[in-house]
C-alpha positions as CSV (number, residue, x, y, z in Angstrom):
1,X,92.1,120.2,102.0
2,X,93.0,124.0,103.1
3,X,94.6,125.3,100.3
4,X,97.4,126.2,102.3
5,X,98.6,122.7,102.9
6,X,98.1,121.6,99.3
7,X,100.3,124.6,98.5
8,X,102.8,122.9,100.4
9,X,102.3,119.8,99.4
10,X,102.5,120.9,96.0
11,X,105.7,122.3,96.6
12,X,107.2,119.3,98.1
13,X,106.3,117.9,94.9
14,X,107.4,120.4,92.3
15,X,110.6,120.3,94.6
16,X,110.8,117.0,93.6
17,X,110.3,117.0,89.8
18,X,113.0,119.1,89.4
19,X,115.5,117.2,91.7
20,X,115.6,119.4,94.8
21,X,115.1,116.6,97.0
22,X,116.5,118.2,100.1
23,X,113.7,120.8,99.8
24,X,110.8,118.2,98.3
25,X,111.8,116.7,102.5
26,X,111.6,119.7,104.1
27,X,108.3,120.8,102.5
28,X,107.1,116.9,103.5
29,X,107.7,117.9,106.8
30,X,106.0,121.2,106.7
31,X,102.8,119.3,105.1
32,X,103.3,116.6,107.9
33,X,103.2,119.5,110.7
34,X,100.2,121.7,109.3
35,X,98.0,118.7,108.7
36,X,98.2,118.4,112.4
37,X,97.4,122.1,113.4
38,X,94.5,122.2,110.3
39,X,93.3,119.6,112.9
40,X,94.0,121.8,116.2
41,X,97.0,119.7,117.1
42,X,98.7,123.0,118.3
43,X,101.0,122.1,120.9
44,X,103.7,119.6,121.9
45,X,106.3,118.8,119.1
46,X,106.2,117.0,115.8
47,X,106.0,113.8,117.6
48,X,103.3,114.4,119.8
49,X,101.4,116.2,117.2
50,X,101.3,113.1,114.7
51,X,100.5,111.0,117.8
52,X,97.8,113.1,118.7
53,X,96.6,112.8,115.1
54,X,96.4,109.1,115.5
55,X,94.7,109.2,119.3
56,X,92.5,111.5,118.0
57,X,91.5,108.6,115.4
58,X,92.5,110.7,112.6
59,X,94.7,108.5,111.1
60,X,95.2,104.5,110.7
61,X,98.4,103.3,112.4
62,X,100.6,102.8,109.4
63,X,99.4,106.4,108.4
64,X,101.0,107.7,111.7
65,X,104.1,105.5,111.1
66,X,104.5,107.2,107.1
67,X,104.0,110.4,109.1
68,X,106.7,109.9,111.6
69,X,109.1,108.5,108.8
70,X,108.4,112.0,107.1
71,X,109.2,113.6,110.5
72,X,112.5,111.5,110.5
73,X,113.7,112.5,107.4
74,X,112.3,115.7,107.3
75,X,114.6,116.7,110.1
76,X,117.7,114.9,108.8
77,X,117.5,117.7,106.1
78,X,116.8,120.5,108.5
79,X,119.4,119.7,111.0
80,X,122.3,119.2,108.2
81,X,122.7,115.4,108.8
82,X,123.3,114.7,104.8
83,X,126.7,115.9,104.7
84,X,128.4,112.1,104.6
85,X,124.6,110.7,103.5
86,X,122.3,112.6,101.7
87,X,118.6,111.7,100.8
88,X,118.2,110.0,97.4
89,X,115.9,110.9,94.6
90,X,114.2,107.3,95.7
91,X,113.9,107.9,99.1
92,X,113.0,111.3,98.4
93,X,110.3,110.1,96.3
94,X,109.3,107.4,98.7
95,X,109.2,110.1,101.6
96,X,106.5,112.5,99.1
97,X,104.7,109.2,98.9
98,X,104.6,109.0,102.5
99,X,103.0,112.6,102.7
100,X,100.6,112.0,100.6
101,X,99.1,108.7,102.4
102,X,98.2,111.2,105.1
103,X,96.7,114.0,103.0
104,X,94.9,111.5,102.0
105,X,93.9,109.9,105.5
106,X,93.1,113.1,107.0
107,X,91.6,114.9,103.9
108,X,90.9,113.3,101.2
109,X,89.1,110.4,101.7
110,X,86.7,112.0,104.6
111,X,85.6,114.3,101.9
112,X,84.8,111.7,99.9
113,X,83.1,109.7,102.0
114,X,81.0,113.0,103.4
115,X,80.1,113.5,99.4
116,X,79.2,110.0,98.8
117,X,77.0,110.5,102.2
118,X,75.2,113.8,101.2
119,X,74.8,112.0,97.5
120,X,72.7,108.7,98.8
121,X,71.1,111.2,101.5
122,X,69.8,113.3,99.0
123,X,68.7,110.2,96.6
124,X,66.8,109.4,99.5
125,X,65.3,112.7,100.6
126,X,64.2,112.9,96.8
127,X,62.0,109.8,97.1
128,X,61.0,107.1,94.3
129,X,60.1,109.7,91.7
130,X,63.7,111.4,91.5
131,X,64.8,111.3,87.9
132,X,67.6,108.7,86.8
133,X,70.0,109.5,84.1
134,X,67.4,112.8,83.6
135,X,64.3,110.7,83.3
136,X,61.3,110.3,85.0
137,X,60.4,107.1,85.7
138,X,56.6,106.8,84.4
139,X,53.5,105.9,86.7
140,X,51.7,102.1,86.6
């Protein structure tokens, strides 16, 4: 993950902790949005850019609907919509959440896959004699 989003992403958690949920929202939303242009989603608004995300095959369906509910509630902060119903610590919580299943669809897990992929290719590239828990197997 580029360091700059999981800067933000920490920050939407740390906003969190200590009960700026307001904030912990609006950096959610800023997470939402980078994650697209770290993919070269550049243009268009929030919308299209999580749409994008998942016609690009980037992200599972429910991935793009936890990114749109981010969007939702990441702009009812921005625009000043709380003042007769602001964001709970819960939904706050549930919105980070959200986030995160897309860090972790776009990010996360395709790096994990790719390592588990250049693990087994390099078992294989080593051949029958590679060592095993630092031994060598012995010959018949």
């Amino acid at each position: 993950m580029p360091k700059a989003i999981a800067a933000v992403a920490g920050e939407a958690h740390s906003s969190l902790l200590v009960g700026n949920v307001q904030a912990a929202v609006l950096m959610a939303r800023t997470t939402v949005e980078a994650t697209a242009k770290a993919k070269g989603i550049t243009s268009g608004n929030l919308v299209a850019k999580i749409d994008t995300l998942y016609a690009q095959r980037l992200i599972y369906e429910h991935v793009r609907d936890a990114a749109h509910a981010v969007r939702f509630a990441g702009n009812d902060a921005a625009h000043g919509d709380l003042v007769d119903d602001p964001i709970s610590a819960e939904e706050a919580e549930a919105i980070i959440e959200l986030m995160d299943m897309l860090l972790e669809g776009v990010f996360i897990a395709p790096a994990k896959t790719a390592a588990q992929a250049a693990a087994r290719q390099t078992r294989k590239n080593a051949g029958p004699t590679a060592s095993v828990n630092g031994t060598v197997p012995s010959s018949p």
